[in-house]
C-alpha positions as CSV (number, residue, x, y, z in Angstrom):
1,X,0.0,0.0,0.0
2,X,1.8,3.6,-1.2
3,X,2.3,5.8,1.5
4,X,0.0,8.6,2.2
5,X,0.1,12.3,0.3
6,X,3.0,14.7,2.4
7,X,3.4,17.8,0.8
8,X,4.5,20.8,2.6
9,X,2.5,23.9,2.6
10,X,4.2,26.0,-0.4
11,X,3.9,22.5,-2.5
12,X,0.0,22.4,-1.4
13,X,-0.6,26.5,-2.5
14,X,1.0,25.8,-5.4
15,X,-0.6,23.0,-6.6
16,X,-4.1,24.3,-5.9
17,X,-3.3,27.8,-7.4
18,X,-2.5,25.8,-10.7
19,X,-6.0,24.2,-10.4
20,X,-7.7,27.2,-9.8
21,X,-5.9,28.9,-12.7
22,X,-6.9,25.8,-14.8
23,X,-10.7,26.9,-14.1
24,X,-10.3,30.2,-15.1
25,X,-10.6,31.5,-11.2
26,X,-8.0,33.7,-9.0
27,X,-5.2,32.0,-7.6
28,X,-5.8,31.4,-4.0
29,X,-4.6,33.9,-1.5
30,X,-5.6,32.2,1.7
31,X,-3.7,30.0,4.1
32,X,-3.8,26.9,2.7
33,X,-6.6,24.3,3.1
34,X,-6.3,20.9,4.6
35,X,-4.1,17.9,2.2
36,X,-7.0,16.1,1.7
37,X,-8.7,19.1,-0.2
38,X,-5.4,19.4,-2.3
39,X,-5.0,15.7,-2.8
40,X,-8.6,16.0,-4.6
41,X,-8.0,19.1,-6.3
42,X,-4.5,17.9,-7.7
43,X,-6.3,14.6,-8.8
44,X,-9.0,16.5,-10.3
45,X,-6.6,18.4,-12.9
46,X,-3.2,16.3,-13.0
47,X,-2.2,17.6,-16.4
48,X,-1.1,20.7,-14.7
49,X,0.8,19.5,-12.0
50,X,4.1,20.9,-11.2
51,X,6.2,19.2,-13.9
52,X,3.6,17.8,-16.0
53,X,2.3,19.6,-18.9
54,X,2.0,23.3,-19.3
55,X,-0.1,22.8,-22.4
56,X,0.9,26.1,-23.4
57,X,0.2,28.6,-20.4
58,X,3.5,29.7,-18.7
59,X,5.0,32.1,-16.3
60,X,8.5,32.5,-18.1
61,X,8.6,33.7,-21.4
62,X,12.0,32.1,-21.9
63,X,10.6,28.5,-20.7
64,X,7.7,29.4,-23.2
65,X,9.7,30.4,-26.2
66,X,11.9,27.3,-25.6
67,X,8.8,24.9,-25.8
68,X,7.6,26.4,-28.7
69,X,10.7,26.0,-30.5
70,X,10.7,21.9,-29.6
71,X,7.3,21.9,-31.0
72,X,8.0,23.6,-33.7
73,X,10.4,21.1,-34.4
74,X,7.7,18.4,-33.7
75,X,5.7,20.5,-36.5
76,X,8.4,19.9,-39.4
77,X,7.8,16.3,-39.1
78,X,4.1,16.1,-39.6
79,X,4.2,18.1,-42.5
80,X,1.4,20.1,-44.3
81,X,-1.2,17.2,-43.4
82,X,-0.6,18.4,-39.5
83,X,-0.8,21.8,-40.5
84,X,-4.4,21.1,-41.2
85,X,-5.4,19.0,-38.2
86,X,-4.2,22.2,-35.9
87,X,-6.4,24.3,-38.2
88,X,-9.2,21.8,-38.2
89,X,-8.9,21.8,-34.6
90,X,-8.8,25.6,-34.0
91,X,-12.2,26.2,-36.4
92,X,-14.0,23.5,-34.3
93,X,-13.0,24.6,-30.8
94,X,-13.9,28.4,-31.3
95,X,-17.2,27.4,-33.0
96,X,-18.5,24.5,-30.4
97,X,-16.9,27.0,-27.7
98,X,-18.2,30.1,-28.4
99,X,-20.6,30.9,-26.2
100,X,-18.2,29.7,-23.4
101,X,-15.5,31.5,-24.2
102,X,-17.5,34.8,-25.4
103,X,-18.7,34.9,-21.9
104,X,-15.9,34.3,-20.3
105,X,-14.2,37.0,-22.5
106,X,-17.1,39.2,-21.7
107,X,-17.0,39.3,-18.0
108,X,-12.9,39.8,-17.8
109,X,-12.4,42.4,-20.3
110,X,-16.3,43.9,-19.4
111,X,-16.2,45.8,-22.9
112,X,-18.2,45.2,-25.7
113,X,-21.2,43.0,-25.9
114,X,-22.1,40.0,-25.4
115,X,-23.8,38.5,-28.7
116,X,-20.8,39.9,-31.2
117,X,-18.0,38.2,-28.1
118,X,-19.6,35.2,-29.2
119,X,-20.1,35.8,-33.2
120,X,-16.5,36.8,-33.5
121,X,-15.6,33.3,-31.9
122,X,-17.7,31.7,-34.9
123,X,-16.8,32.9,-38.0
124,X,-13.4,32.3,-36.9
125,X,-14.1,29.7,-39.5
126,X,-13.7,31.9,-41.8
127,X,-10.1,32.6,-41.5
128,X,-7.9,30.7,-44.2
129,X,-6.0,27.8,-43.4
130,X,-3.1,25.7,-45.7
131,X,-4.9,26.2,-48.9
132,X,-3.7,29.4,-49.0
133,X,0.3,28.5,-49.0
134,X,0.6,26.9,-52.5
135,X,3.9,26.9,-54.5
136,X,4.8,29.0,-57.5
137,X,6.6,27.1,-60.2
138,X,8.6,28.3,-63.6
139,X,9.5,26.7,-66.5
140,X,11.4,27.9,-70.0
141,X,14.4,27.6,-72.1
142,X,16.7,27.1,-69.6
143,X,14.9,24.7,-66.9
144,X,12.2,25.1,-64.3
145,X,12.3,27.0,-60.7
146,X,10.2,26.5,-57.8
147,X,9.5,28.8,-55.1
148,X,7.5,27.5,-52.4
149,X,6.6,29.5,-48.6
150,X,8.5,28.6,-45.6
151,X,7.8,29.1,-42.3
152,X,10.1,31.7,-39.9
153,X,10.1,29.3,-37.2
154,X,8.8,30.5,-33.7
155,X,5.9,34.0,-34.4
156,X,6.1,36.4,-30.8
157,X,2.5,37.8,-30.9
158,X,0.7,40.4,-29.1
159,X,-3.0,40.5,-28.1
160,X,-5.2,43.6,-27.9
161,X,-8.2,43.2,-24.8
162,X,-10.6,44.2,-27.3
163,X,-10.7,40.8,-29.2
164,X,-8.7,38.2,-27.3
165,X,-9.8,34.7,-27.9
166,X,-10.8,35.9,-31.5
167,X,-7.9,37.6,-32.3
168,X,-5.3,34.6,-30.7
169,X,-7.3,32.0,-32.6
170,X,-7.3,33.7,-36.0
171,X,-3.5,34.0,-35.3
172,X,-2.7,30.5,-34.5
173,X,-4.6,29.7,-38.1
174,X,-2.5,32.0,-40.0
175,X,0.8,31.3,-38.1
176,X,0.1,27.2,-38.3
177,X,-1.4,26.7,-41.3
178,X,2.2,28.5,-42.6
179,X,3.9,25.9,-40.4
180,X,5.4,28.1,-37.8
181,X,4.8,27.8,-33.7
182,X,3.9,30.9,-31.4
183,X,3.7,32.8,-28.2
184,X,1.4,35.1,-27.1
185,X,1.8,38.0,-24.9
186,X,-1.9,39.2,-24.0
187,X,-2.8,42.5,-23.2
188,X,-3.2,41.7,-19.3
189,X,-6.9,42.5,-19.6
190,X,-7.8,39.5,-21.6
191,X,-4.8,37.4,-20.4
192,X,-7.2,34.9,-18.7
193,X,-9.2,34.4,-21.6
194,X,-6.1,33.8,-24.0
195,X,-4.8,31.0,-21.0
196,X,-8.4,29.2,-21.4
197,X,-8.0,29.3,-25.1
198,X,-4.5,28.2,-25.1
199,X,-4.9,25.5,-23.1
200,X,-7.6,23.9,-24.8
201,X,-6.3,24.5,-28.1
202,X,-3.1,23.0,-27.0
203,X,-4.9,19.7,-25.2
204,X,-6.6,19.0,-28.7
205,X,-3.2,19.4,-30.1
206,X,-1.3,16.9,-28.1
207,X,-3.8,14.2,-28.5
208,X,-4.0,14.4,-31.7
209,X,-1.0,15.1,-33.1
210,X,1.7,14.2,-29.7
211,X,3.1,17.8,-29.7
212,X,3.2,19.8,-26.9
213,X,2.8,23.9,-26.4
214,X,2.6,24.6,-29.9
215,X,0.3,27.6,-28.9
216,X,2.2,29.1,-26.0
217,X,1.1,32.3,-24.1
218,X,2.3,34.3,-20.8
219,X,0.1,33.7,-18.2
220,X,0.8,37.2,-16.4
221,X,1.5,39.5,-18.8
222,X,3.6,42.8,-18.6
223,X,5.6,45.0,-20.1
224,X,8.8,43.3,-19.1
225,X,6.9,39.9,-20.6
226,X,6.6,42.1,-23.8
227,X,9.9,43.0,-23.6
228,X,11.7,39.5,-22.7
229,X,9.1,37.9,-25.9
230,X,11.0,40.7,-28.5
231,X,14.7,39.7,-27.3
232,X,14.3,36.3,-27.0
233,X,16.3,34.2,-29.0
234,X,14.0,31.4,-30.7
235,X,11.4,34.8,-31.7
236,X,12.2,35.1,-35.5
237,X,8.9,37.8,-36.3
238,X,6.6,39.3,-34.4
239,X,3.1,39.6,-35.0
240,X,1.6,42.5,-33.3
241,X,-2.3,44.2,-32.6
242,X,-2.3,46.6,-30.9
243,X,-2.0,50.6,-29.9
244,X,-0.1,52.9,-31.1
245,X,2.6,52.3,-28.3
246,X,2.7,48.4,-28.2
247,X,3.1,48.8,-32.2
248,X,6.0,51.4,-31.9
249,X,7.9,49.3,-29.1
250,X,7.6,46.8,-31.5
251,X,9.4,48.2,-34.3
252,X,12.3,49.6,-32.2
253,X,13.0,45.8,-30.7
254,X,15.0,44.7,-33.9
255,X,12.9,42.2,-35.3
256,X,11.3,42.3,-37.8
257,X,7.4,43.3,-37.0
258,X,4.2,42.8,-39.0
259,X,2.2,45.4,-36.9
260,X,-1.7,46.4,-37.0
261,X,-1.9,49.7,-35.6
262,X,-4.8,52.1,-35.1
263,X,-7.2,53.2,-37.0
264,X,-9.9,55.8,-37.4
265,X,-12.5,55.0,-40.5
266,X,-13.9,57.8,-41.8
267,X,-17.5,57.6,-43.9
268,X,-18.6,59.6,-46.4
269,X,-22.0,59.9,-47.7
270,X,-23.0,61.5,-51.0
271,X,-26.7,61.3,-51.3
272,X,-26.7,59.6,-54.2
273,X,-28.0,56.2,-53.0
274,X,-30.6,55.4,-50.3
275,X,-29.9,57.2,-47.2
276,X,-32.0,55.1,-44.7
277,X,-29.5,52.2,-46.2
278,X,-26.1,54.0,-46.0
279,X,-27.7,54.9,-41.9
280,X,-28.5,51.0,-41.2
281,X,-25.6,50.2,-42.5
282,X,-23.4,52.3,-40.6
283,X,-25.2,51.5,-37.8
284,X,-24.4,47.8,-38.3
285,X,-20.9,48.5,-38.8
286,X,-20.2,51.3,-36.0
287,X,-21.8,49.9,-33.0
288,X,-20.8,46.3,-33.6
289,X,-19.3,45.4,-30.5
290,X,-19.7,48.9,-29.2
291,X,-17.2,50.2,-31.7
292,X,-14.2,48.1,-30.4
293,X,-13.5,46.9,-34.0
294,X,-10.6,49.2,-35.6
295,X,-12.0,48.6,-38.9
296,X,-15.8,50.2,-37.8
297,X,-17.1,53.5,-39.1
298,X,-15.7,56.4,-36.4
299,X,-17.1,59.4,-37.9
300,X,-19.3,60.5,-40.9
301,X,-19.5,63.0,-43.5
302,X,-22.3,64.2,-44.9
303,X,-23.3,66.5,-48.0
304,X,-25.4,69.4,-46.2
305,X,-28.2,69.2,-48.9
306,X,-28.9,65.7,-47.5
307,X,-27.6,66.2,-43.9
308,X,-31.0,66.3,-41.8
309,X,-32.7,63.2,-43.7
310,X,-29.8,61.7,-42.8
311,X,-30.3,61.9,-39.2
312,X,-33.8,61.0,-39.9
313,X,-32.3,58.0,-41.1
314,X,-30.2,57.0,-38.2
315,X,-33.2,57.8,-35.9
316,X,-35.3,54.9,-37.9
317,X,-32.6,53.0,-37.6
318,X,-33.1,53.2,-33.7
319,X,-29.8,55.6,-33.0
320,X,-30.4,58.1,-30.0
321,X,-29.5,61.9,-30.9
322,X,-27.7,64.2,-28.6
323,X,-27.9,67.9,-28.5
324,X,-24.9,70.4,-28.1
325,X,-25.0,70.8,-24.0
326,X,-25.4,66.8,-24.2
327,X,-22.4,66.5,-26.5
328,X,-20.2,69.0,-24.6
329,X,-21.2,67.2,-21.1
330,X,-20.5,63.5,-22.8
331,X,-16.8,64.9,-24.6
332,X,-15.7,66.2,-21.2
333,X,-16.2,62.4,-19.5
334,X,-14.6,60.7,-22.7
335,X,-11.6,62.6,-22.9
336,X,-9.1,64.2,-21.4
337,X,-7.3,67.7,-22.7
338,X,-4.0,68.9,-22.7
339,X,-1.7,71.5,-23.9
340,X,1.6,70.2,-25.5
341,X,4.7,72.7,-25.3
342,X,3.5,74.8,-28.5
343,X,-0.1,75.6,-27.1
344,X,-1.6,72.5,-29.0
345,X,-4.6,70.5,-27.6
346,X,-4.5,66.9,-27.5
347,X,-7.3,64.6,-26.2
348,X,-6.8,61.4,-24.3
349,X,-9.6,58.7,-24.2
350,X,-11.2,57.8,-21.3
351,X,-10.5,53.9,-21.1
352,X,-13.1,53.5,-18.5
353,X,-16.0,54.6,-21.2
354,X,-14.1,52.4,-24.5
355,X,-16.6,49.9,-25.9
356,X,-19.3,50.9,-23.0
357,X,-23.1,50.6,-23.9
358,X,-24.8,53.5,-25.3
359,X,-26.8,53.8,-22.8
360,X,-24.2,54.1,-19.9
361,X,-22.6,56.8,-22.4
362,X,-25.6,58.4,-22.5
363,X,-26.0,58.6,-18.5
364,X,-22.4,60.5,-18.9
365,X,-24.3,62.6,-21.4
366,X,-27.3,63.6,-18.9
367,X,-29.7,61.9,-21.3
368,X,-31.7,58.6,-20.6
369,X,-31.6,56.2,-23.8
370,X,-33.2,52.6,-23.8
371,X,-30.5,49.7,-23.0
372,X,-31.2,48.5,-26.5
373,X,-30.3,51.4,-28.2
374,X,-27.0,50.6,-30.9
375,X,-25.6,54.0,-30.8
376,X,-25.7,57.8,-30.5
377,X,-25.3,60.4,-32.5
378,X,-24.6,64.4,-33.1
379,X,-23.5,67.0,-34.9
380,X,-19.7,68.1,-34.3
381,X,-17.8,69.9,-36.6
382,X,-14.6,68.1,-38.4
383,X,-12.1,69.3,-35.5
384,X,-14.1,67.5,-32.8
385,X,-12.6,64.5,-30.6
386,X,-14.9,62.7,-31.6
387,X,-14.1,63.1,-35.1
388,X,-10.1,62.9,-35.1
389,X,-9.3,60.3,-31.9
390,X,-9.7,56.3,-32.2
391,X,-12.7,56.2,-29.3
392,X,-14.1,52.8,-29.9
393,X,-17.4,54.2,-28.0
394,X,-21.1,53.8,-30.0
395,X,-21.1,57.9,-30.5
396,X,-20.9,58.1,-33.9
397,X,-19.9,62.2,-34.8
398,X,-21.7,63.8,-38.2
399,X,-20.0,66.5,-39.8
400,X,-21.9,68.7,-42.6
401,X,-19.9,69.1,-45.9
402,X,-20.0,71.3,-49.1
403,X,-19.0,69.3,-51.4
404,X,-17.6,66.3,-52.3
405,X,-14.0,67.5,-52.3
406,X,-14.2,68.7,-48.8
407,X,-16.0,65.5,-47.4
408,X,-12.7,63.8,-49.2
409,X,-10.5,66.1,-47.6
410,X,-12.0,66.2,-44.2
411,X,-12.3,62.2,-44.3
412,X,-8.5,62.0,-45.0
413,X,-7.8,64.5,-42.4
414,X,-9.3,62.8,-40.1
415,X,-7.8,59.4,-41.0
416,X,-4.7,60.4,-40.4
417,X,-2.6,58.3,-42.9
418,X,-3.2,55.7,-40.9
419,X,-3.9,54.0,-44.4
420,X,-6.1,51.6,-42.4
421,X,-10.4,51.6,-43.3
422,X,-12.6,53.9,-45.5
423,X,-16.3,53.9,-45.9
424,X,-18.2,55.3,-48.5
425,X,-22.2,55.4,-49.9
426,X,-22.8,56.4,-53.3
427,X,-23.6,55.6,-56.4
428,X,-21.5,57.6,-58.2
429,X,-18.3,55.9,-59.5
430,X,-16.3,59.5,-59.8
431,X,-16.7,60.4,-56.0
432,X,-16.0,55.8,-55.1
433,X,-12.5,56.9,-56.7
434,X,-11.1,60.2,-56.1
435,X,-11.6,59.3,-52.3
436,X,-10.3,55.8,-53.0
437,X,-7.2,57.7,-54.1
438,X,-6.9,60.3,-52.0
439,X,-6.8,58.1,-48.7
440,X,-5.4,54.8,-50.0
441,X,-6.8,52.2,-47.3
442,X,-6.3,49.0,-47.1
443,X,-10.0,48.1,-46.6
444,X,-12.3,50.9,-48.4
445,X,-15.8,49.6,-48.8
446,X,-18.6,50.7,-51.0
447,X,-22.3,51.3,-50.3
448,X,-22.3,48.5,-47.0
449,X,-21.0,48.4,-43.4
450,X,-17.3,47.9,-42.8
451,X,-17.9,44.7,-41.2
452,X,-18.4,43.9,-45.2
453,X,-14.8,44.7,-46.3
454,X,-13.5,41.2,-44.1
455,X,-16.1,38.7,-45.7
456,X,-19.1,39.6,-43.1
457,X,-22.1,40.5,-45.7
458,X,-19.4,40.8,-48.6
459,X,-17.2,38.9,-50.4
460,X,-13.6,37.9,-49.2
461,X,-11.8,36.1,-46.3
462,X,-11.4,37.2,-42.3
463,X,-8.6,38.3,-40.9
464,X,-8.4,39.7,-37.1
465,X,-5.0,41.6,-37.6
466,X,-4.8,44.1,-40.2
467,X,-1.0,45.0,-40.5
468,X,-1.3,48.5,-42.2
469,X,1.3,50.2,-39.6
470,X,3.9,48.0,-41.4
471,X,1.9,47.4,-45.0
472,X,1.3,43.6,-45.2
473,X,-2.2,44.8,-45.3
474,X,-5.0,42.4,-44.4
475,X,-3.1,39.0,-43.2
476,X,-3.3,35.6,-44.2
477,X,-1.0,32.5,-43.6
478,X,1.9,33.4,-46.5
479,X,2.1,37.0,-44.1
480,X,4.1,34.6,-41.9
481,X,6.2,32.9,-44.2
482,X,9.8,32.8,-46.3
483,X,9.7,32.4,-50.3
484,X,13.0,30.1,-51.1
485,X,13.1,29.5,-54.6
486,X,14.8,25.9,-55.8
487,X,15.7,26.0,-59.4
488,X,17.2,23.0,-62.1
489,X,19.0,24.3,-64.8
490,X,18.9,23.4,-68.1
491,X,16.9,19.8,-67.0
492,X,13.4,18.6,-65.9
493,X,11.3,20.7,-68.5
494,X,8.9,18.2,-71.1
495,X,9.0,20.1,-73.7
């Protein structure tokens, strides 16, 4: 008969606090309960005993990077076929786990809403997988040449809060399906949801393929986490989305970065097509998840003649309008205003209000909206904060133009060369392309919500990191790969 369980009290804290972290819960702060508690606990979740599997979550970046590097080792030697089974297997799990993990997502980060933390979770299927890495092959005079897409090895990614589990799973399909490993460094706010994700993605992984922390992520994330990830060693690329200062860090660490930075979409509506259209539609894009996407409509411009059915439009469309004192009262709790050295004001967002209800930013407003209500509204003019700051809040600013040529101008100014998202309505092809030209976006979509312009009610393919800071544009799996070219000369052509 084995001898009873004798652990000493730091071994019996630890093991439960791994347990607890396994469920998603605190680690446990109070003295430590009795062995026989423990001893069910640590039989209850053995896989994450001290010493036993990590399956992907750890506390050292330097233990993580190493792992990944073994597995991505283990990943060479299963070949495009394995590939697959990890895409296969990241498509299932964020579908059958959605509304899991949506919730969970939803009461850590407590942004957003509910319904589209689940929705982004399922069309996660929509992301491309190994189909997309196919090889390129030559032939002529003088023999044939082959160029085919390799991967970089181990991918160093950062995670915004504003789309966690959606944006770490899109990832791992793009960064697998082009055969490399990676390591995640959440943005603290959503690190528990990335650890869930992770884990289970990794579990899945291991039995089915025997490889171990493929998908690796930092269970407390920081900025000296963030920091250790860009040095380390086995880190060949890093995949960053995220702010503007996460993004620059990132290009001063001396690796190469493929970085999706901020953005600010500007709309622009002619009049020339329906207007209670071009308002749903804005609606649908703009106060999806309260405005938290990067690629949803921030502010519109609107020809004056056709201005005030315009707002008629967004009030059918169940949008709540403020007036001026309403406006003023709301700007002062979203942002924050300062004077730089030359006398120049700069706002600051309130993070406390980003991707709040527009209700609760209508409380801030002094106005009472119903809790179903998508979004506000008013008139600003184009200098606002409203109109030139990234504020990922359902306030959607509406600025009277001219003409067409200012509405173009005042869009680009406000976009601010980001180069990222552009929205127009119209039916007119002449206005589609001068302001296709004059802001050059990487998504610019016509007459639909921007939701549109990554496969959601248009054509096309999902990605969840948008790499305009660094011009890779929308990002698929070649994004993460090498082209080496293999050629025979003079041999091995028919004919």
């Amino acid at each position: 008969m084995s001898s009873p369980l004798k652990l000493d009290e730091q071994a019996l804290r630890s093991i439960v606090e791994d347990v607890m972290r396994s469920l998603g819960r605190s680690p446990v702060t109070s003295p430590a309960p009795s062995p026989a508690n423990v001893a069910a606990a640590a039989s209850a979740a053995p896989a994450i005993r001290r010493g036993g599997p990590r399956f992907g979550v750890f506390e050292d970046v330097a233990e993580a990077c190493a792992a990944a590097q073994d597995a991505f080792e283990q990943l060479k030697t299963k070949g495009i076929a394995g590939r697959a089974k990890v895409v296969e297997i990241v498509k299932t799990l964020s579908g059958d786990r959605a509304a899991e993990w949506g919730k969970f997502e939803f009461d850590e980060t407590k942004i957003g809403r509910l319904e589209h933390k689940i929705e982004k979770l399922q069309i996660v299927k929509l992301v491309p997988g190994v189909e997309w890495i196919k090889p390129y092959g030559m032939s002529g005079d003088h023999g044939i040449t082959l160029e085919e897409y390799t991967p970089f090895g181990v991918i160093g990614a950062i995670l915004p809060v504003t789309h966690s589990v959606p944006t770490l799973s899109g990832n791992i399909i793009n960064i697998v399906a082009a055969g490399n490993a990676v390591v995640f460094n959440p943005h603290p706010g959503g690190a528990r949801s990335a650890a869930l994700a992770v884990r289970a993605y990794n579990e899945a992984i291991h039995a089915a393929l025997g490889i171990e922390n493929l998908v690796c992520t930092v269970e407390k994330p920081t900025l000296d986490t963030f920091s250790a990830l860009t040095k380390d060693e086995h880190i060949r690329l890093l995949c960053v989305t995220g702010g503007p200062a996460v993004v620059a860090a990132a290009m001063k660490s001396g690796k190469r970065a493929i970085c999706a930075g901020p953005g600010n979409p500007p709309v622009l509506v002619d009049g020339t097509g329906c207007l209670k259209k071009a308002a749903r539609d804005i609606i649908q894009g703009g106060a999806y998840d309260n405005n938290l996407l990067c690629i949803g409509e921030k502010q519109v411009f609107v020809l004056e003649q056709h201005f005030d059915k315009f707002l008629d439009g967004l009030k059918a469309a169940g949008a709540a309008q403020l007036n001026a004192a309403q406006l003023e009262k709301l700007s002062a709790a979203a942002f924050t205003f300062s004077k730089d050295a030359g006398g120049c004001s700069h706002a600051a967002v309130n993070r406390k209000l980003v991707g709040a209800d527009a209700a609760v930013l209508a409380q801030h407003a002094g106005a009472s909206v119903p809790a179903s209500t998508p979004m506000l509204f008013a008139e600003t003019d184009v200098d606002h904060a409203f109109v030139m700051e990234e504020q990922m809040m359902p306030m959607l600013p509406v600025v009277r133009v001219k003409s067409i040529e200012q509405g173009i101008e005042f869009a680009r100014k406000s976009e601010h060369g980001y180069k990222h998202s552009a929205i127009i309505h119209s039916l007119n092809v002449d206005h589609m392309t001068l302001m296709a030209r004059a802001l050059d976006t990487t998504l610019f979509v016509k007459n639909g919500p921007s939701v549109a312009g990554l496969g959601l009610g248009g054509e096309g393919y999902l990605s969840y990191s948008i790499a305009t800071t660094t011009g890779e544009g929308i990002t698929t799996p070649s994004t993460f790969t090498r082209t080496r070219r293999c050629v025979m000369v003079d041999n091995l052509r028919i004919y």
